[in-house]
SEFIZA-3560 file (N, C-alpha, C; in Angstrom, 3 decimals):
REM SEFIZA-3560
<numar><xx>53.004</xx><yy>-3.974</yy><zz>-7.406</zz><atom>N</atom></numar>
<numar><xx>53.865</xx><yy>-2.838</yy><zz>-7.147</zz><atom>CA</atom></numar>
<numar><xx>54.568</xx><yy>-2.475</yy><zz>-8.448</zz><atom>C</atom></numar>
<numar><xx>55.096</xx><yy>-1.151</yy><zz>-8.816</zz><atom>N</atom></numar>
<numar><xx>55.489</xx><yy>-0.735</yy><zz>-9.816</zz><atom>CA</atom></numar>
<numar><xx>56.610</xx><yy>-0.835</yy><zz>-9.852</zz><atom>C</atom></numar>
<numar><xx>57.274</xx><yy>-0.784</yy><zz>-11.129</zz><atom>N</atom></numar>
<numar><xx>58.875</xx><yy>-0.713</yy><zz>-10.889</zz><atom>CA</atom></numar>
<numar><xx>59.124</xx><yy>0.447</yy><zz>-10.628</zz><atom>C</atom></numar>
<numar><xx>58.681</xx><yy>1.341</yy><zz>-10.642</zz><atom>N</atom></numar>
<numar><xx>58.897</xx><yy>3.120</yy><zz>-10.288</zz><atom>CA</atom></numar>
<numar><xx>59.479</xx><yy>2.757</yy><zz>-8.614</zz><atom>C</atom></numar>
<numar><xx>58.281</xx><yy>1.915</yy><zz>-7.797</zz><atom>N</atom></numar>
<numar><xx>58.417</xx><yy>2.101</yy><zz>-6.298</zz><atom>CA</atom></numar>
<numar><xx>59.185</xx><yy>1.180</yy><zz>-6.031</zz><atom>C</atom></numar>
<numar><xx>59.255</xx><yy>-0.172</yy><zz>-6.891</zz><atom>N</atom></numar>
<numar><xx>60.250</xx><yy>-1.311</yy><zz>-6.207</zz><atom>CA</atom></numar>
<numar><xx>61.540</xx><yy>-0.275</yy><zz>-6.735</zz><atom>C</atom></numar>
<numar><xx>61.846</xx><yy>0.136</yy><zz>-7.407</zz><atom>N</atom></numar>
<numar><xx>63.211</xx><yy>1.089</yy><zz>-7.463</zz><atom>CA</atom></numar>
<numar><xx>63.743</xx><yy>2.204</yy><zz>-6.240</zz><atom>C</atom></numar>
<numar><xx>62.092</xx><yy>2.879</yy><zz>-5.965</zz><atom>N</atom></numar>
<numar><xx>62.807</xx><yy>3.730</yy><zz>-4.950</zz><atom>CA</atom></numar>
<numar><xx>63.206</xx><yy>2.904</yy><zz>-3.389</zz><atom>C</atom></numar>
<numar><xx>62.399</xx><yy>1.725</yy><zz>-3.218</zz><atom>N</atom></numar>
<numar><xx>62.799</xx><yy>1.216</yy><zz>-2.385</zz><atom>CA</atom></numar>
<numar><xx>64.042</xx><yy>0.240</yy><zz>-2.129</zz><atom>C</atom></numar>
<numar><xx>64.698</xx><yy>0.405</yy><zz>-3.410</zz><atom>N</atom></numar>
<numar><xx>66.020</xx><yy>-0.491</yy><zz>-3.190</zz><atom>CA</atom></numar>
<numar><xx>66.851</xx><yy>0.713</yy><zz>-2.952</zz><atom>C</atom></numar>
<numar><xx>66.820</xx><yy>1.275</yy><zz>-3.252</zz><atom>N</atom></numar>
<numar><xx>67.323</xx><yy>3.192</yy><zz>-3.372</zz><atom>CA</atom></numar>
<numar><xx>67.405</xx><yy>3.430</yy><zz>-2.007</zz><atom>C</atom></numar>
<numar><xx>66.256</xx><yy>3.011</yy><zz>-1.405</zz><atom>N</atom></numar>
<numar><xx>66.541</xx><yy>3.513</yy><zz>0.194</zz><atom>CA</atom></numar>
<numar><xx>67.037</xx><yy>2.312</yy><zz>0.760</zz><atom>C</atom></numar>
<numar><xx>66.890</xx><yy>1.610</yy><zz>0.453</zz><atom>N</atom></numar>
<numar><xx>67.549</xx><yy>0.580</yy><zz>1.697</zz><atom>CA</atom></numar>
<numar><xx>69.079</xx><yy>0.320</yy><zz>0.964</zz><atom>C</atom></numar>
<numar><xx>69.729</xx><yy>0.356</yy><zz>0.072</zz><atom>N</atom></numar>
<numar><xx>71.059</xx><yy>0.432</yy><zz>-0.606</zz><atom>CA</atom></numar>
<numar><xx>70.933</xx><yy>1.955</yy><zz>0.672</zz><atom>C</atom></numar>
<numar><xx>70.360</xx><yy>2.975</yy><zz>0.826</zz><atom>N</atom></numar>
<numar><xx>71.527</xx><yy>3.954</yy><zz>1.297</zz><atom>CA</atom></numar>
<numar><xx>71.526</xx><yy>3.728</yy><zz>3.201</zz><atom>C</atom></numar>
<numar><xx>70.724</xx><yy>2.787</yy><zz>3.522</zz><atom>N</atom></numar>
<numar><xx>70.991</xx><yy>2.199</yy><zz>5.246</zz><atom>CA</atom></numar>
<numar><xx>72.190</xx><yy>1.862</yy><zz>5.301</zz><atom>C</atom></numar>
<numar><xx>72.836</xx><yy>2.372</yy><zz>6.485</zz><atom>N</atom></numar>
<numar><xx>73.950</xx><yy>1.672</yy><zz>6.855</zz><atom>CA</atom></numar>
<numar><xx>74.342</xx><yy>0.131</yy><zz>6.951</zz><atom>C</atom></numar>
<numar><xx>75.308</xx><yy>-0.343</yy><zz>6.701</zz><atom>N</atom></numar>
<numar><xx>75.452</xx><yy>-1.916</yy><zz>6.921</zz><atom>CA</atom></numar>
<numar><xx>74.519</xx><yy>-2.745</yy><zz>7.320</zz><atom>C</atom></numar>
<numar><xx>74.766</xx><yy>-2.588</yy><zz>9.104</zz><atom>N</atom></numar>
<numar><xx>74.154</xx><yy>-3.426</yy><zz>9.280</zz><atom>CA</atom></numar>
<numar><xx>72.726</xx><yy>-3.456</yy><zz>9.457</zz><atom>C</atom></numar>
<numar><xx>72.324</xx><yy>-2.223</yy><zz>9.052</zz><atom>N</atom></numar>
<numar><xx>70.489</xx><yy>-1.760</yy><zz>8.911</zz><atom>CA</atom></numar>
<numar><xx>70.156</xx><yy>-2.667</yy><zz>7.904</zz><atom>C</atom></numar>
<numar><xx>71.114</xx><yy>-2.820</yy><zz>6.888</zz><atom>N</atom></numar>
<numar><xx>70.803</xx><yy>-3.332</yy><zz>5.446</zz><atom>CA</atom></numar>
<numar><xx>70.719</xx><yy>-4.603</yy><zz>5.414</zz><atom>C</atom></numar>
<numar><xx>72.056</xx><yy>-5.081</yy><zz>6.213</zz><atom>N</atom></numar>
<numar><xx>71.797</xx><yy>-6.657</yy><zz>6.513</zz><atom>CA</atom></numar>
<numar><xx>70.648</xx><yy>-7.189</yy><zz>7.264</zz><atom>C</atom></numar>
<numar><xx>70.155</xx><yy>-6.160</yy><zz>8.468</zz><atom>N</atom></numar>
<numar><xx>69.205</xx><yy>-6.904</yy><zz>8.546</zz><atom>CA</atom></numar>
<numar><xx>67.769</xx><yy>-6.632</yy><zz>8.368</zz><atom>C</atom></numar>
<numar><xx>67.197</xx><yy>-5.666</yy><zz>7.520</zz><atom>N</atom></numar>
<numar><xx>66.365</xx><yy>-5.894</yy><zz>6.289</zz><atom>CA</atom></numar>
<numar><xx>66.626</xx><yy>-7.144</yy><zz>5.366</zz><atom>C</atom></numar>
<numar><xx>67.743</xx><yy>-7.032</yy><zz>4.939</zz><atom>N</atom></numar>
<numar><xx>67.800</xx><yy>-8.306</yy><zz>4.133</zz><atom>CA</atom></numar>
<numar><xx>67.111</xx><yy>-9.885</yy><zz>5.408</zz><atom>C</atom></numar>
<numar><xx>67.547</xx><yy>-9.898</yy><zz>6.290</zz><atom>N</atom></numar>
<numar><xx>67.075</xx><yy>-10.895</yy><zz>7.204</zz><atom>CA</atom></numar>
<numar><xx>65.632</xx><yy>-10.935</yy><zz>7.008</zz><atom>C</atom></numar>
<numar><xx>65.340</xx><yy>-9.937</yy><zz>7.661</zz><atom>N</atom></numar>
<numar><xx>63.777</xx><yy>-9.776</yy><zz>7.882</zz><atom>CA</atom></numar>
<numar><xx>63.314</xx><yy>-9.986</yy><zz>6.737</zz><atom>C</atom></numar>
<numar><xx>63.472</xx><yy>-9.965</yy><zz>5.351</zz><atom>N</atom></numar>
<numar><xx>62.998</xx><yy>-10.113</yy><zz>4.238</zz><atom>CA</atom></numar>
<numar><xx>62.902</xx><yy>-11.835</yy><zz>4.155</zz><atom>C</atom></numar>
<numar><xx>64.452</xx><yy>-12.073</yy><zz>4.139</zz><atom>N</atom></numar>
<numar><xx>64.514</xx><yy>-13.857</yy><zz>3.798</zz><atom>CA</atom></numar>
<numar><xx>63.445</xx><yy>-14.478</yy><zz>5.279</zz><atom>C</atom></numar>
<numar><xx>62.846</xx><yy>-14.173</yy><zz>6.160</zz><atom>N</atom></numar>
<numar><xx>62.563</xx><yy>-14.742</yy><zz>7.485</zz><atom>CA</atom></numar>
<numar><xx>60.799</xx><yy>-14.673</yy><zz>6.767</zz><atom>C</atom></numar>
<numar><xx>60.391</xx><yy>-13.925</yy><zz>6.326</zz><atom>N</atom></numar>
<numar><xx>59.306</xx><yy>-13.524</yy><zz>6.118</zz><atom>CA</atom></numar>
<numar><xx>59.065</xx><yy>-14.382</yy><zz>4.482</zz><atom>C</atom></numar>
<numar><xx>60.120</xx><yy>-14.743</yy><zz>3.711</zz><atom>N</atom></numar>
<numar><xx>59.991</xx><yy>-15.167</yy><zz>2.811</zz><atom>CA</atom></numar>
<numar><xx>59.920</xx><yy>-17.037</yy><zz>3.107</zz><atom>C</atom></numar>
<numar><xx>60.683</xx><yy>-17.271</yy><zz>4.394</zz><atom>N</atom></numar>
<numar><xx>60.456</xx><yy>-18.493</yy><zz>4.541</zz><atom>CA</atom></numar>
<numar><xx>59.136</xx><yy>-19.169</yy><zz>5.114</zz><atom>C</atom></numar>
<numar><xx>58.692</xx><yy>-18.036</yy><zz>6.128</zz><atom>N</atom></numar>
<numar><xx>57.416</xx><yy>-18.150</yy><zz>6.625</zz><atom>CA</atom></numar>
<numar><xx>56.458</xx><yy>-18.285</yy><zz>5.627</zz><atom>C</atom></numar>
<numar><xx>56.661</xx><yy>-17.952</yy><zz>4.368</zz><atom>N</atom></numar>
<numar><xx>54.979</xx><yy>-17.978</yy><zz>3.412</zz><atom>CA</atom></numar>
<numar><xx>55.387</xx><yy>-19.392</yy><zz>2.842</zz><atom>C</atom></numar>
<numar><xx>53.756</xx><yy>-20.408</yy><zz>2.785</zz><atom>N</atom></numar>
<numar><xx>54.171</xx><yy>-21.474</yy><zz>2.116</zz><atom>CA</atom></numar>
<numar><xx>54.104</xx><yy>-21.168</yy><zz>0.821</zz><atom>C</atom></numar>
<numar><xx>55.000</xx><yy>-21.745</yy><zz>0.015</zz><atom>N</atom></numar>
<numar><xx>55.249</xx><yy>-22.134</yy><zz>-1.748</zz><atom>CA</atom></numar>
<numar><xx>54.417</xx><yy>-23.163</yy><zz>-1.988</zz><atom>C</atom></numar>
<numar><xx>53.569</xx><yy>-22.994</yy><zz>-3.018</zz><atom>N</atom></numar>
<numar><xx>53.306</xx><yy>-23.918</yy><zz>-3.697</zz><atom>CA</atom></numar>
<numar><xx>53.890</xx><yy>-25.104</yy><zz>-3.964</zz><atom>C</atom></numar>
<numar><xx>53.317</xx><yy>-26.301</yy><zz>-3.952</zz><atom>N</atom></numar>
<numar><xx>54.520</xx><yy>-27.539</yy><zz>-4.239</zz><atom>CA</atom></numar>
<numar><xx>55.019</xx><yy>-27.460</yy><zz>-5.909</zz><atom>C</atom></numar>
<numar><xx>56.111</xx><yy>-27.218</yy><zz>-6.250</zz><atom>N</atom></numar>
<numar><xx>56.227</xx><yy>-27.752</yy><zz>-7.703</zz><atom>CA</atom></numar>
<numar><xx>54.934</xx><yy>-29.012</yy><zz>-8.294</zz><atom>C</atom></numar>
<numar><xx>54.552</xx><yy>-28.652</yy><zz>-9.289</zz><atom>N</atom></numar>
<numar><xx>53.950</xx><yy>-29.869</yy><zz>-9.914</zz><atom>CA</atom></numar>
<numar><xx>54.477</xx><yy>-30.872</yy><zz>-10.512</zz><atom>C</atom></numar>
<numar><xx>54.095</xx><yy>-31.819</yy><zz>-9.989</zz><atom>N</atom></numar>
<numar><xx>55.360</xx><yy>-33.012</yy><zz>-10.716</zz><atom>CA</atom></numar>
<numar><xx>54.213</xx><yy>-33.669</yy><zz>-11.465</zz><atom>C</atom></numar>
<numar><xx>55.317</xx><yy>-34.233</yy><zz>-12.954</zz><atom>N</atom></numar>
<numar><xx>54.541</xx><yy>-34.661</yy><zz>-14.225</zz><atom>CA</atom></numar>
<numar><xx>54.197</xx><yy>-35.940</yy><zz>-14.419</zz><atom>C</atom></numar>
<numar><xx>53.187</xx><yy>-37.229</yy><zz>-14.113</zz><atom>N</atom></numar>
<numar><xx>54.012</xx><yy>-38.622</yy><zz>-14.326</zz><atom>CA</atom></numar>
<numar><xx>54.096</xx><yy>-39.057</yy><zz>-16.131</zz><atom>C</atom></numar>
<numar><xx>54.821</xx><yy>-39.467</yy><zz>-16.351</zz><atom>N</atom></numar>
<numar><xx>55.293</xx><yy>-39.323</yy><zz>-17.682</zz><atom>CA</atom></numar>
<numar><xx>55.320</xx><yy>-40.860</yy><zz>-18.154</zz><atom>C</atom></numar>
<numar><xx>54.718</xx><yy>-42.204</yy><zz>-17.084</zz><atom>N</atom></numar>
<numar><xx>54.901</xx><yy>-43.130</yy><zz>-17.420</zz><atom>CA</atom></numar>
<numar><xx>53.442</xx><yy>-43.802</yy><zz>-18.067</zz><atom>C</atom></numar>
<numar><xx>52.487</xx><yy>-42.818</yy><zz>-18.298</zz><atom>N</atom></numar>
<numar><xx>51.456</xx><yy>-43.718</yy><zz>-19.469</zz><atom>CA</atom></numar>
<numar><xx>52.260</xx><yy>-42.851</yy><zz>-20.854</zz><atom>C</atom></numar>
<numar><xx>53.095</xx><yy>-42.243</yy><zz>-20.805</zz><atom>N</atom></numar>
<numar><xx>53.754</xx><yy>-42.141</yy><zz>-22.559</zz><atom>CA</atom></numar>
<numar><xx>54.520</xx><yy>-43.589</yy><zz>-22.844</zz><atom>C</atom></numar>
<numar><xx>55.408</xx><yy>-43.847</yy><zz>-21.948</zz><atom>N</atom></numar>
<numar><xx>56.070</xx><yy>-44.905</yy><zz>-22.476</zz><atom>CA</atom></numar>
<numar><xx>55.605</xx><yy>-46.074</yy><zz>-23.330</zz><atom>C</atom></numar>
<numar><xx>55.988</xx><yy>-46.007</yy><zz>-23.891</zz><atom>N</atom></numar>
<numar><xx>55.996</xx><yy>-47.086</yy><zz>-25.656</zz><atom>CA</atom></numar>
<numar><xx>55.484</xx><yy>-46.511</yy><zz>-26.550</zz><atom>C</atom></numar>
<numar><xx>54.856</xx><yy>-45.025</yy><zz>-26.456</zz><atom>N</atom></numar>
<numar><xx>53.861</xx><yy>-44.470</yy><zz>-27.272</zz><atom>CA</atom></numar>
<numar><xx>54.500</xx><yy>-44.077</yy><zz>-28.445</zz><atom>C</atom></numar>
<numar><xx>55.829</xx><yy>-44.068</yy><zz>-28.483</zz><atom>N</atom></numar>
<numar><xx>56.668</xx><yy>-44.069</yy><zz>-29.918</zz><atom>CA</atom></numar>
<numar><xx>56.808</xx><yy>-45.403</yy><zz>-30.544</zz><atom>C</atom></numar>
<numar><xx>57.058</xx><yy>-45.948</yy><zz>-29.888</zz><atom>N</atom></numar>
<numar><xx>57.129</xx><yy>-47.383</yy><zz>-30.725</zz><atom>CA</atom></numar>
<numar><xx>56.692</xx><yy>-47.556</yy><zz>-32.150</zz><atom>C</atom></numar>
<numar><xx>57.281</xx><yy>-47.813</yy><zz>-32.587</zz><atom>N</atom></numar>
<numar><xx>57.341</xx><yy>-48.045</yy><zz>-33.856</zz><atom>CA</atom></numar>
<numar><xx>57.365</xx><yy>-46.870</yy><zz>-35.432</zz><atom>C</atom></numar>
<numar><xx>57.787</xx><yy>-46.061</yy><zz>-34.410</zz><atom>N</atom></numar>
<numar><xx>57.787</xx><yy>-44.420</yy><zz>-35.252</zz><atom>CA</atom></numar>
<numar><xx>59.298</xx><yy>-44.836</yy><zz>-35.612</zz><atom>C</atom></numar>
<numar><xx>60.035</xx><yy>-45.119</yy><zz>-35.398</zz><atom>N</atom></numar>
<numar><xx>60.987</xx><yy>-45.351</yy><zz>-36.209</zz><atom>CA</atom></numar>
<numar><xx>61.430</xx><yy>-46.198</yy><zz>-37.242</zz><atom>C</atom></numar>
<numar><xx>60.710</xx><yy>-47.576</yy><zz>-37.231</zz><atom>N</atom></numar>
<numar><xx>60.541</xx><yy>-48.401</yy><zz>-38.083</zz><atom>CA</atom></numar>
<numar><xx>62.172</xx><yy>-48.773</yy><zz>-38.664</zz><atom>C</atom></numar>
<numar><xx>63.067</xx><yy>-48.912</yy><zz>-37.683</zz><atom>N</atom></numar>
<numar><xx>64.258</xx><yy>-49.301</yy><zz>-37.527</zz><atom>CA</atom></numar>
<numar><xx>65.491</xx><yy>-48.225</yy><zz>-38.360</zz><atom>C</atom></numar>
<numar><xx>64.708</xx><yy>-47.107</yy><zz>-38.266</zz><atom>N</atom></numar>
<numar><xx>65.902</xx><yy>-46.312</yy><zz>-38.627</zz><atom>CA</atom></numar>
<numar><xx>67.055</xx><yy>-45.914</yy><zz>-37.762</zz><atom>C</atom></numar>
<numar><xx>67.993</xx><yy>-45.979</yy><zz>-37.853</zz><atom>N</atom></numar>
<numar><xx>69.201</xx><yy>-45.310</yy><zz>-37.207</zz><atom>CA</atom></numar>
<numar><xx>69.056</xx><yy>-44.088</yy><zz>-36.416</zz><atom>C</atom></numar>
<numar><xx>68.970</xx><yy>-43.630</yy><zz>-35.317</zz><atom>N</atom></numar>
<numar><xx>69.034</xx><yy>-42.355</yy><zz>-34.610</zz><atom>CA</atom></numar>
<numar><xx>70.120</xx><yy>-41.508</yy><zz>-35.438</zz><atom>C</atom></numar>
<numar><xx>71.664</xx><yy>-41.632</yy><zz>-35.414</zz><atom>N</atom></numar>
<numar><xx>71.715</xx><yy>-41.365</yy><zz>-36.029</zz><atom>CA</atom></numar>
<numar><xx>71.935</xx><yy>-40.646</yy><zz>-37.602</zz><atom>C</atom></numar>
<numar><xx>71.561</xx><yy>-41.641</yy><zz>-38.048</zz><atom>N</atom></numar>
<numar><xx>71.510</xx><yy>-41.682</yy><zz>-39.448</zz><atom>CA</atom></numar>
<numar><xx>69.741</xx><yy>-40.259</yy><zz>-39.514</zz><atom>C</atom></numar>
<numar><xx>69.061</xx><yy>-40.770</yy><zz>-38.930</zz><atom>N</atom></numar>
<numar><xx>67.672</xx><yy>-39.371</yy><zz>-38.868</zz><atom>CA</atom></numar>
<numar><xx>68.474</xx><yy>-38.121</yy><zz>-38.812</zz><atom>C</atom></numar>
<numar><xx>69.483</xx><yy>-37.747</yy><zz>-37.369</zz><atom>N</atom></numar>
<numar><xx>69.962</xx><yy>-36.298</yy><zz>-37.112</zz><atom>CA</atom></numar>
<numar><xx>70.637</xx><yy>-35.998</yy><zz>-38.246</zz><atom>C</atom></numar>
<numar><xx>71.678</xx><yy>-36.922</yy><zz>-38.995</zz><atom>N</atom></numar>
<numar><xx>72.319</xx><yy>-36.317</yy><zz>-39.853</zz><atom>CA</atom></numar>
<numar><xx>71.177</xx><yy>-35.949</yy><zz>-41.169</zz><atom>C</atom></numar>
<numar><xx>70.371</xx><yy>-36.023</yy><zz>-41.354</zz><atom>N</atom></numar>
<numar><xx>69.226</xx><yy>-36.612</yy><zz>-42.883</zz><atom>CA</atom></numar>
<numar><xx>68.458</xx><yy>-34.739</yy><zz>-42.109</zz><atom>C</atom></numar>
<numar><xx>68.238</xx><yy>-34.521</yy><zz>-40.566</zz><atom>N</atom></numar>
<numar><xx>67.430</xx><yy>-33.172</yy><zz>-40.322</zz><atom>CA</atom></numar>
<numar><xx>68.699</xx><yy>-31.980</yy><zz>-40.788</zz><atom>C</atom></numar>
<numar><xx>69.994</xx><yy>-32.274</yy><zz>-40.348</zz><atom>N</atom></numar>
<numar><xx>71.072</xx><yy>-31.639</yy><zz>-40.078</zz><atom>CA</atom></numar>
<numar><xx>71.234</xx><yy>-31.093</yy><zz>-41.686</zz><atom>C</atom></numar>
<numar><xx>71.402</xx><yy>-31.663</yy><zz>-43.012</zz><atom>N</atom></numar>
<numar><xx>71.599</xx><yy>-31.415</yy><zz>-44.319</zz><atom>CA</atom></numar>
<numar><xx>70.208</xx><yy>-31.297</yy><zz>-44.503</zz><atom>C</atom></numar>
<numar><xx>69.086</xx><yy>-31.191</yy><zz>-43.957</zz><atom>N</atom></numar>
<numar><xx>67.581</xx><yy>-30.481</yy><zz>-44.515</zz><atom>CA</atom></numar>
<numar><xx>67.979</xx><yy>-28.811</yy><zz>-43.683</zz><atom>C</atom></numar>
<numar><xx>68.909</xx><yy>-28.598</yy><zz>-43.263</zz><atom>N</atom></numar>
<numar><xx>68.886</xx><yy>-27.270</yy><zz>-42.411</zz><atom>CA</atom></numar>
<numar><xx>69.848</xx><yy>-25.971</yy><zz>-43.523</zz><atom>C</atom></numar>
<numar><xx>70.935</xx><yy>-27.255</yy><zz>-44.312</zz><atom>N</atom></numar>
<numar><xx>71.659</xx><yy>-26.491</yy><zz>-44.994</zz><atom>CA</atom></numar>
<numar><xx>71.430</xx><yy>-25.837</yy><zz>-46.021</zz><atom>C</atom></numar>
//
């Protein structure tokens, strides 16, 4: 849908009376609950763990931010 028509249609339903408006708005959220959503995708993030190891080679956290912080100035 275009924004040309999603415009005229807020246009008309902004000029319904109250409670016409409220319950469009209903019928909208009722119809929005009825459709299923996709599940969020969830990430597992636990074959990274240790995969830094040893990238720091015992430097200071930080002592690094301040060393990026004066490479910025």
């Amino acid at each position: 849908m275009s924004s040309v028509a999603l415009n005229h249609i807020t246009q008309q339903a902004e000029a319904l009376p109250l409670p016409e408006y409220i319950e469009l708005i209903e019928r909208l959220v009722h119809r929005l609950k009825e459709q299923q959503l996709p599940e969020p995708q969830r990430l597992d993030w636990t074959p990274l763990y240790g995969m830094g190891k040893g990238v720091w080679n015992g430097e200071d956290a930080q002592d690094y931010v301040n060393r990026l912080r004066e490479d910025r100035i």
